[in-house]
C-alpha positions in Angstrom: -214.8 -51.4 -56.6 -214.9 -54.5 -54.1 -218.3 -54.9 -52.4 -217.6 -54.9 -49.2 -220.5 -56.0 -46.5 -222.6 -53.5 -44.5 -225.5 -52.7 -42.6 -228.4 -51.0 -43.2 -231.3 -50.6 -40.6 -234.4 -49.4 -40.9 -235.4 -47.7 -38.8 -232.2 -46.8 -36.8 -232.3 -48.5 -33.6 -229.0 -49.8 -32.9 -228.7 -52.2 -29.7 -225.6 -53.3 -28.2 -225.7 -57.4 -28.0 -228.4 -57.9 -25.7 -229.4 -54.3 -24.8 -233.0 -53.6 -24.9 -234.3 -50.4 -26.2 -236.9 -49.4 -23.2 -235.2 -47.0 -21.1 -236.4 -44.5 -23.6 -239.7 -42.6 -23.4 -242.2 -45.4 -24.3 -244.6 -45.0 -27.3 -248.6 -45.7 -26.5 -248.8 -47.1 -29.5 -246.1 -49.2 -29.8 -247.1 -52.3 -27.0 -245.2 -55.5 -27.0 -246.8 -58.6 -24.8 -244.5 -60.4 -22.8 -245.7 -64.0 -22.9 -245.0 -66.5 -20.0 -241.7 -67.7 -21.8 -240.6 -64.6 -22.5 -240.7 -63.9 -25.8 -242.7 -60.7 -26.9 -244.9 -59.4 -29.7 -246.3 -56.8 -31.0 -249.8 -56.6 -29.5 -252.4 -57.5 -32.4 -254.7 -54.8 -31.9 -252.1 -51.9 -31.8 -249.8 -53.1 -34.5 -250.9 -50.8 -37.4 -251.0 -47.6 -35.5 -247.7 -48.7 -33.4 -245.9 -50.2 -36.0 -247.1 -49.9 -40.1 -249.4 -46.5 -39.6 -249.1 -45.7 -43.5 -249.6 -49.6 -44.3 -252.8 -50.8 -46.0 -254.9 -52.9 -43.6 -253.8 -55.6 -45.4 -250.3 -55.0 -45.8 -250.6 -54.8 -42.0 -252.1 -57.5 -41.0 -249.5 -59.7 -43.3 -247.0 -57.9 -41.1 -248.7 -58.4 -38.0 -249.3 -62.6 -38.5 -245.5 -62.3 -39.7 -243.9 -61.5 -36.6 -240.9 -63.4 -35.0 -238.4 -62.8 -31.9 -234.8 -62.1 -33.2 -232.4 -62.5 -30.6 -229.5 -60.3 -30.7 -226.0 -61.8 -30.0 -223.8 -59.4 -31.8 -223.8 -56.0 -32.7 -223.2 -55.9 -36.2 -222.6 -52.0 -36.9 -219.6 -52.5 -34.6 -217.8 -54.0 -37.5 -219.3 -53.2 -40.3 -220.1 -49.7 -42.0 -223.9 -48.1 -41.2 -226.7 -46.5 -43.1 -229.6 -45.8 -41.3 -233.1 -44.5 -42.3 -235.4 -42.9 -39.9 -238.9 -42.1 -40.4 -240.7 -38.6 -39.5 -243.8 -40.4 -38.3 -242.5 -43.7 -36.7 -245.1 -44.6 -33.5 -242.7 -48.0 -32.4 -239.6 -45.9 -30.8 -238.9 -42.9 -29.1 -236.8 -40.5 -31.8 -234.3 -39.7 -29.6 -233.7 -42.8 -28.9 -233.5 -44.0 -32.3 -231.1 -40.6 -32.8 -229.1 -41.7 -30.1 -228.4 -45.2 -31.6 -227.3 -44.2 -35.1 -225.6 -41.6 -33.6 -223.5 -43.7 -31.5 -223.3 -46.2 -34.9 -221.5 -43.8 -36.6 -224.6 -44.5 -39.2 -225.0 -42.2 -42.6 -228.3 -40.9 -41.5 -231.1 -40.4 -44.1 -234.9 -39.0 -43.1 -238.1 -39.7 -44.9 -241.6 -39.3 -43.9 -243.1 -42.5 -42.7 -244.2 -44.9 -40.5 -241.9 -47.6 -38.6 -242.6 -49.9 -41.3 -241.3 -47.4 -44.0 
């Protein structure tokens, strides 16, 4: 068998080039600050319970001082095969959002129990 490339996400959001994922119900816990230049982060003081809830502390605060803005040019899973893996408990995204996107992805779809940072 030729490997052939692919995408897997985890968790399944699936953006269009440049689409944001907020017109979904918003998640308390999940807050991203918007900083005068525009780029965002996860806010410091929510990230564990928004983003890595089953992390250690430590695990989450290497997460947390990790962070980066990824721009999004091109949609990848519009060309390539996708696997997607959604967790029960994840705080960052609204599930039906994240249903929606793998959905419309065409995505192999597997569940486990964990947080966004699974």
């Amino acid at each position: 068998m030729t490997p052939r490339p692919a995408l897997v996400r985890t968790p399944g959001s699936r953006p269009h080039a440049r689409q944001d994922s907020y017109r979904f119900a918003p998640t308390p816990a999940f807050v991203i600050d918007v900083a005068d230049d525009g780029f965002g982060f996860l806010n410091r003081e929510q990230f564990k319970a928004g983003f890595a809830a089953d992390a250690s502390d430590r695990e989450a605060a290497f997460m947390r001082d990790a962070q980066v803005e990824v721009a999004v040019t091109k949609a990848a899973w519009r060309s390539k095969p996708s696997w997607a893996v959604i967790a029960t408990e994840d705080n960052a995204f609204d599930q039906a959002m994240i249903q929606h996107m793998v959905q419309r992805a065409g995505a192999t779809i597997t569940t486990v129990p964990g947080s966004h940072a699974v």
